[in-house]
N, C-alpha and C positions, 0 to 999 in steps of 0.2 A: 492548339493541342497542348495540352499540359505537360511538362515536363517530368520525365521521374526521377524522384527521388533516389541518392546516390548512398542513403544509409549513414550519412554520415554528418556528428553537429560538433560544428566548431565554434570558441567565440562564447559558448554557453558560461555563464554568471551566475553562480549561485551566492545572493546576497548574503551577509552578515545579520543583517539587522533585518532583511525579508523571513529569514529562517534561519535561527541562529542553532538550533540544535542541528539538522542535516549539516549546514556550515562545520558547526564542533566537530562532528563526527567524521566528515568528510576529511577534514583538513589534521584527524591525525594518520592520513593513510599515504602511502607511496602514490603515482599518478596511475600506474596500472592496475593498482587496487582496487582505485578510484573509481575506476573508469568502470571495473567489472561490478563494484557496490551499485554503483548509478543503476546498470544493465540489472541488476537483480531486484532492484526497487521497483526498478519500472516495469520488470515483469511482476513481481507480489501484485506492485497498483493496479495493473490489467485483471489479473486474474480475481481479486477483492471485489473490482467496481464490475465486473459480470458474474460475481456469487462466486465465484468454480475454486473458492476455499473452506475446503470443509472445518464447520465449528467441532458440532458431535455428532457428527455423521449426517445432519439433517441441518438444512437450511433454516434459517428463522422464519420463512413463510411455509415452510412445511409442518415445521413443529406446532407454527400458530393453527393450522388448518385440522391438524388432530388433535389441538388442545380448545378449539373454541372460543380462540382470543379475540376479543376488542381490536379495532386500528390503532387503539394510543399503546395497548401492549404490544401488539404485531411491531410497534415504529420502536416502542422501548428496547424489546429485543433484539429488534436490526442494530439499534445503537451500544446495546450490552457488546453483540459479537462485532461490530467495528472496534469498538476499545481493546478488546481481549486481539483484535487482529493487529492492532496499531500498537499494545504492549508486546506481542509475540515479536515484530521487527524490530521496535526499539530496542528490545535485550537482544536481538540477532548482532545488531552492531555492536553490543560489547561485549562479545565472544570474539 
């Protein structure tokens, strides 16, 4: 029977040199700040990698589907609105 999980990670390492900007950013905050930045990244990452962040109201396989697009534009777009999602957190951290 597998055991459940108690919710709780200790021990965790965020490398300097694996990821030096979360590193940066991480290490100008107090440890409870920390602890709640982590808690919010990881939910933004959830909610990103199952779509359920809206770009402009419409998903990039949505837009593709009533615009007609190609797979290399359908994939371009998906990666346009990764970037615009990955600048929107970056500048969250330096607020």
């Amino acid at each position: 029977m597998a055991k459940k999980w108690n919710g709780s990670i200790q021990g965790m390492v965020i490398s300097e040199v694996a990821h030096p900007e979360l590193y940066a950013e991480l290490n100008k905050t107090t440890h409870r700040d920390r602890t709640n930045r982590l808690r919010s990244l990881a939910l933004v990452g959830l909610f990103a990698l199952y779509n359920r962040v809206p770009t402009s109201g419409t998903t990039p396989d949505q837009q593709a589907e009533g615009e007609g697009m190609s797979a290399g534009t359908v994939q371009d777009t998906k990666d346009q609105a990764r970037k615009q999602l990955k600048d929107k957190m970056l500048s969250s951290l330096s607020s």
